[in-house]
C-alpha positions as CSV (number, residue, x, y, z in Angstrom):
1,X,118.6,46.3,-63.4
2,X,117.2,42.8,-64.1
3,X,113.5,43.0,-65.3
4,X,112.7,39.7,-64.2
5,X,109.9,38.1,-65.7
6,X,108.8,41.1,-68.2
7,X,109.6,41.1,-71.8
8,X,110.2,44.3,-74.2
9,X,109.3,44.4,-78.3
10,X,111.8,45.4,-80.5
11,X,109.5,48.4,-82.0
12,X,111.6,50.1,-79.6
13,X,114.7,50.5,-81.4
14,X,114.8,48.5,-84.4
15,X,114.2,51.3,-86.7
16,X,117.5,52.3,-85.5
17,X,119.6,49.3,-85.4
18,X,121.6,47.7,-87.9
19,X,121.5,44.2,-87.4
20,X,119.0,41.9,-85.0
21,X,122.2,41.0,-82.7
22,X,122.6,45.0,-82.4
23,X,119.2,45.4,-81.6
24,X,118.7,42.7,-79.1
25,X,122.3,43.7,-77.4
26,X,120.6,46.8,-76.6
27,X,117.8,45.5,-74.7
28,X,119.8,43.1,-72.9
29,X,121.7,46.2,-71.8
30,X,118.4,47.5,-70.5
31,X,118.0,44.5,-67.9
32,X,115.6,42.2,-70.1
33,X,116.2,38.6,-70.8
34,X,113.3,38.1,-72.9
35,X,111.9,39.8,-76.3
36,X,109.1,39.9,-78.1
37,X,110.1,40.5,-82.3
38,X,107.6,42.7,-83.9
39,X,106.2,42.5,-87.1
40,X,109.3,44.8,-88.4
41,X,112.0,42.0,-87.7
42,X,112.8,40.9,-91.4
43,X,114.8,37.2,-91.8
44,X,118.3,38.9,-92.2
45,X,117.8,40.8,-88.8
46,X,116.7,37.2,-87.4
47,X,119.7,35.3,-88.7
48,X,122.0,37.1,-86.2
49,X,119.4,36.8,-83.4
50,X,118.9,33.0,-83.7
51,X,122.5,32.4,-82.3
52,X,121.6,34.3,-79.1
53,X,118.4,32.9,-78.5
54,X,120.7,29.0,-79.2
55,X,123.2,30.1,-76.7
56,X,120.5,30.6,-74.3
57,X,121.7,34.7,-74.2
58,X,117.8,35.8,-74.8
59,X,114.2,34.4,-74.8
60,X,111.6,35.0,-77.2
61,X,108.2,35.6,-75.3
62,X,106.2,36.3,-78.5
63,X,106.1,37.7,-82.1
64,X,104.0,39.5,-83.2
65,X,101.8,38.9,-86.5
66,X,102.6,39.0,-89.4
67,X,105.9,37.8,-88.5
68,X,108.7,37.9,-89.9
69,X,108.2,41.4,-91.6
70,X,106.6,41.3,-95.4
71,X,106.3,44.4,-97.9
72,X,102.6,43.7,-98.7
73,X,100.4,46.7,-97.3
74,X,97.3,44.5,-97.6
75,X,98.4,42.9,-95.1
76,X,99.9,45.0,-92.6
77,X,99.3,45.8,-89.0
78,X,96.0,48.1,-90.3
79,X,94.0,45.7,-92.6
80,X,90.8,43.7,-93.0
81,X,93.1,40.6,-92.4
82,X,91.5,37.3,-90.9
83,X,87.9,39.2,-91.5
84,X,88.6,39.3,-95.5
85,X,85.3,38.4,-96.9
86,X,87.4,37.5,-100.4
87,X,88.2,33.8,-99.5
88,X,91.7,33.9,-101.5
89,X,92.5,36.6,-99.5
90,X,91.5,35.3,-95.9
91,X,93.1,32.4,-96.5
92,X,96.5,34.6,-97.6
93,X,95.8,36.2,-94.0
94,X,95.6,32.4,-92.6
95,X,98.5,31.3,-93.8
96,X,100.8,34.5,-93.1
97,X,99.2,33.9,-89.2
98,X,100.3,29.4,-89.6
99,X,103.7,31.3,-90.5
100,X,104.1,33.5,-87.5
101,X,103.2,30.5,-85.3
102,X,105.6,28.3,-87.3
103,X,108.1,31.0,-86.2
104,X,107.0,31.3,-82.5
105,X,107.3,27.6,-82.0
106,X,110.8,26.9,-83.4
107,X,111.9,30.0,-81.6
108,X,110.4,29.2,-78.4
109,X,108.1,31.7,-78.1
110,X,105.3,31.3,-75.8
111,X,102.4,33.1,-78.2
112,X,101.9,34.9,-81.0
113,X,100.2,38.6,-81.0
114,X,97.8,39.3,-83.7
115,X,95.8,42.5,-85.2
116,X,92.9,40.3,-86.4
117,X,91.1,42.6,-88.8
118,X,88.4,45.7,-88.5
119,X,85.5,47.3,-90.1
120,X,86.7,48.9,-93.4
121,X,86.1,52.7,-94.4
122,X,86.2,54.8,-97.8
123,X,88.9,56.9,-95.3
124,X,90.2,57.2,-92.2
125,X,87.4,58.0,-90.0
126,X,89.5,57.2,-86.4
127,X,92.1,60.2,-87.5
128,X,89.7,62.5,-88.5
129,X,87.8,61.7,-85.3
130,X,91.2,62.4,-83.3
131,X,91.0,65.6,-85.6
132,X,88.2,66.5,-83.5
133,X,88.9,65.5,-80.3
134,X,92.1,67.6,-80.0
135,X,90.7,70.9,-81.8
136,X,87.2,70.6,-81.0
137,X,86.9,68.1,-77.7
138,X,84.8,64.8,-78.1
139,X,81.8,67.0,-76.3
140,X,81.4,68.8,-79.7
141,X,78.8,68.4,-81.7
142,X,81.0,67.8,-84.5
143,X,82.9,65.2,-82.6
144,X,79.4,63.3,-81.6
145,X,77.9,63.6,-84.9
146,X,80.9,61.4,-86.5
147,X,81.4,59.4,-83.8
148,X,77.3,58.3,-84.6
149,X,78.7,57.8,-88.0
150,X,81.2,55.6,-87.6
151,X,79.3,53.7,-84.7
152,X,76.3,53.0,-86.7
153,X,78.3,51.8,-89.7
154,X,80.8,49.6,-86.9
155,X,77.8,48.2,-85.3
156,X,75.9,47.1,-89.0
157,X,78.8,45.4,-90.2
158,X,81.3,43.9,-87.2
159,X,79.2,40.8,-87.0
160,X,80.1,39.3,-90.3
161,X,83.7,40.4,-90.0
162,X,83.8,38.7,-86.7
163,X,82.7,35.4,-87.7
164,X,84.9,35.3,-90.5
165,X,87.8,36.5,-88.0
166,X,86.5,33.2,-85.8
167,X,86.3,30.9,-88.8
168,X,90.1,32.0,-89.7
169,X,91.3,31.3,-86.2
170,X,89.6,28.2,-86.0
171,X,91.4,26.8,-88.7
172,X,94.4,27.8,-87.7
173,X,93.9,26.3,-84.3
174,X,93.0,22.7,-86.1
175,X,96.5,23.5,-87.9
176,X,98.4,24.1,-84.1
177,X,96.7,21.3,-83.0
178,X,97.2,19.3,-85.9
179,X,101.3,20.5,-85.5
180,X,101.3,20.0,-81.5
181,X,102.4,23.5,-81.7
182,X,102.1,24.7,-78.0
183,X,101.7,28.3,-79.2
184,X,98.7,30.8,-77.8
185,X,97.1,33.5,-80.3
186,X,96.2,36.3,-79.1
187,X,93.4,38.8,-80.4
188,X,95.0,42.3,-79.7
189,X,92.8,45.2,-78.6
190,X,93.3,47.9,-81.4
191,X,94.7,51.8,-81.6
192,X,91.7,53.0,-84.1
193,X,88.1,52.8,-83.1
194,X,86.9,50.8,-86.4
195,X,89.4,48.2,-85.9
196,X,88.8,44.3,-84.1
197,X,88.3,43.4,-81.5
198,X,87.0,45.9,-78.4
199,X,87.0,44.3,-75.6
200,X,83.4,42.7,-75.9
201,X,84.1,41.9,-79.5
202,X,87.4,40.0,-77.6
203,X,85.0,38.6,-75.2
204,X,82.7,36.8,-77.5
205,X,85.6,35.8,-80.1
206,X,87.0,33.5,-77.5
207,X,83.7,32.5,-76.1
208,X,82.6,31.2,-79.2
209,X,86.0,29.2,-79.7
210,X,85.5,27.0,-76.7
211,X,89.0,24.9,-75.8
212,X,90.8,26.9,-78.7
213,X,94.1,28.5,-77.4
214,X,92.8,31.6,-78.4
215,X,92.7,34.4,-76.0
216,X,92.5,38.5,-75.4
217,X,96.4,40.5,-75.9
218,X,95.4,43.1,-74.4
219,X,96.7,46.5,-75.2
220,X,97.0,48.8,-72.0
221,X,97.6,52.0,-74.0
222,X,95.3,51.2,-77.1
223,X,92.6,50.4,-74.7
224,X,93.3,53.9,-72.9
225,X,92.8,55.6,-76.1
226,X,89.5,53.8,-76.9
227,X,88.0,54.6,-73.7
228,X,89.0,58.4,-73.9
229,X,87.3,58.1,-77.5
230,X,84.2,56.5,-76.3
231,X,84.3,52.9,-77.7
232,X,84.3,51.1,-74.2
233,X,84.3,51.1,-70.5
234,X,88.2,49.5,-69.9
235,X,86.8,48.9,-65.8
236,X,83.8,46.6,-66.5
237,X,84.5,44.6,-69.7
238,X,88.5,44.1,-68.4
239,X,86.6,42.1,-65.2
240,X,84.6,40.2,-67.5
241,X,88.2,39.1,-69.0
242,X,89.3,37.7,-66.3
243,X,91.2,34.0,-67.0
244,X,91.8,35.1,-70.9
245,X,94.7,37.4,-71.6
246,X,96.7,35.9,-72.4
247,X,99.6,38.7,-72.9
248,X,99.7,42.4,-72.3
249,X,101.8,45.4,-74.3
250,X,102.7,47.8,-71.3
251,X,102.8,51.5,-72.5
252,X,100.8,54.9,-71.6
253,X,98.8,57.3,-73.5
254,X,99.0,61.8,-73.1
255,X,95.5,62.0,-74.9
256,X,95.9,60.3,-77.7
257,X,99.2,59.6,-78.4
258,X,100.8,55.9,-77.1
259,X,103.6,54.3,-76.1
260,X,105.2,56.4,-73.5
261,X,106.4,54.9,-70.5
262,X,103.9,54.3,-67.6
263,X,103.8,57.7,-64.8
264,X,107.0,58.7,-66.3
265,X,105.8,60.8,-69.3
266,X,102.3,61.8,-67.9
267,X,103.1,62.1,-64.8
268,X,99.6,61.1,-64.2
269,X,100.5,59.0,-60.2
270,X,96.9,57.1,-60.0
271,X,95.7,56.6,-64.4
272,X,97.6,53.6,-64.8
273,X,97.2,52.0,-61.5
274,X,93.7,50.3,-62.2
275,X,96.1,48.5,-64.6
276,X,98.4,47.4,-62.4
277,X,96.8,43.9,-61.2
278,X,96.1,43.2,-65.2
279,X,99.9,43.3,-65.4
280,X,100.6,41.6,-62.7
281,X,98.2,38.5,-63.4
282,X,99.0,38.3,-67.3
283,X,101.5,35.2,-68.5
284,X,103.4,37.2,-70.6
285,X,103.9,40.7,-70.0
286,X,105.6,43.1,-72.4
287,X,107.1,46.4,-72.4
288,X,105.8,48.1,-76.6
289,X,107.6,51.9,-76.5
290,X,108.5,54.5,-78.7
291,X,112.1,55.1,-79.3
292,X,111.6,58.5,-77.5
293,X,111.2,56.6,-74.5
294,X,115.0,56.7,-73.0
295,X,116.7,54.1,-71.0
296,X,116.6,56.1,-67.6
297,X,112.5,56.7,-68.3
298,X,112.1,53.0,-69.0
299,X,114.2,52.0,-65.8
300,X,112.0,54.3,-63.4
301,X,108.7,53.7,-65.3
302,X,109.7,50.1,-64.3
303,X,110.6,50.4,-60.6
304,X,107.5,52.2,-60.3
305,X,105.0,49.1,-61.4
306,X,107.7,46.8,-59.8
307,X,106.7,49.0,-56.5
308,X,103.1,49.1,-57.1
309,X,102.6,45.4,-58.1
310,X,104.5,44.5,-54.6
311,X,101.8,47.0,-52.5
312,X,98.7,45.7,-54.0
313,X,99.9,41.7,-53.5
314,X,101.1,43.3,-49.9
315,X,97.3,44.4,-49.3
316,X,95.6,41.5,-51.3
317,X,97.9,39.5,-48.6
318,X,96.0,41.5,-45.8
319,X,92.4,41.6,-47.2
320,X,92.6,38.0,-47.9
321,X,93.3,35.0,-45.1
């Protein structure tokens, strides 16, 4: 029953619970002593949890960004955010992300998860893409010919988003620093193909922050859906990673669709397993599922990576003196 070391976000059931003490009793009931609060967790909901997390009932591992919840959809979890090339508007992103961390640190919270911005379009190109893909399949010609669309447009324009997305978490870095915050960022790989960072884009974010606690969150079942898409090879750039996640959200993809519960709802036995050492080597590990996902799917999707983490350090034991 006890989960150990894992964590779960409260995108799982918040949307039905009434109060934050109601929605964290329910997770505690599930076996987890720590949380991450999503970006949904208003102040009221975080008034009842603070006593909880005083009386030493529940840990925070992380919140996410922007955090705790605001009704401004400029700045939700699908916008240009830290990549704003309007300066009053980046530095509205800037301070909503100081925020969050303000949050994380007084809570205890080890990091904070952020969706750091993307290449904007007139419309949704990723769902009409996924349009495709299901009724079509992404060998269609109709599928490749907008995919070359929205590539060549991504490609063009990522690099001046992504140095203003490094500028932004530079300064807030001088801020953490400036606060002897001990709080991580980290950059979250991203559920629509014109959003940043990929994993590369991750790669070269950090790189180019050298000493900054910024790192990679990276998103098992986003990154699934990327790869099916075409965006990235998960296999090569994850091993060039190696040493900067800093967290990861642990959820599976049928197709397209995320946040079901690892082997349990594909019932796919070997997909997820070149995730399993990712998992098992990331400081802060967190459960992110839908509310479909029931208690008894959640407890075996956990035994099972519990059980597969435990063979691969087994054989690593054995391959290695």
């Amino acid at each position: 029953m006890d989960k150990g070391d894992f964590s779960f976000s409260t995108c799982w059931n918040i949307k039905r619970s009434r109060t934050g003490r109601e929605m964290i009793e329910e997770i505690k009931d599930l076996g987890f002593s720590q949380v991450e609060l999503n970006y949904n967790v208003t102040k009221e909901m975080l008034s009842s949890i603070r006593p909880l997390i005083s009386q030493g009932e529940i840990q925070i591992s992380s919140v996410h960004n922007v955090f705790p919840f605001i009704d401004d959809p400029e700045y939700d979890t699908d916008s240009v955010m830290l990549g704003f090339e309007e300066r009053e508007k980046r530095k509205k992103a800037v301070d909503y992300l100081k925020k969050s961390a303000e949050y994380a640190q007084e809570l205890g919270a080890r990091g904070v998860v952020v969706h750091p911005g993307e290449v904007p379009f007139s419309y949704n190109i990723d769902s009409e893409l996924k349009k495709v893909y299901h009724t079509l399949g992404k060998d269609s010609k109709e599928y490749q010919a907008l995919w070359k669309e929205m590539m060549l447009r991504r490609q063009s324009e990522s690099g001046d988003f992504i140095r203003r997305i490094q500028n932004s978490l530079e300064e807030v870095c001088e801020y953490l620093a400036k606060k002897q915050y001990n709080i991580r960022i980290g950059i979250e790989t991203r559920s629509r193909c014109y959003q940043i960072p990929t994993l590369e884009e991750a790669g070269t974010i950090i790189d180019n922050l050298p000493g900054a606690p910024v790192y990679l969150w990276y998103d098992i079942g986003h990154a699934m859906m990327m790869e099916r898409m075409g965006l990235y090879d998960c296999a090569s750039h994850t091993n060039e990673l190696k040493g900067k996640i800093l967290g990861v959200h642990i959820h599976e993809t049928i197709e397209l669709s995320d946040h079901w519960c690892p082997y349990i709802h594909s019932q796919e036995e070997k997909f997820f397993d070149p995730y399993i050492q990712i998992i098992n080597d990331s400081p802060i590990k967190v459960y992110e599922l839908k509310d479909k996902c029931t208690p008894d799917d959640i407890h075996q999707s956990h035994q099972m990576i519990r059980e597969k983490i435990d063979k691969f350090a087994r054989i690593k034991s054995i391959v290695v003196p």
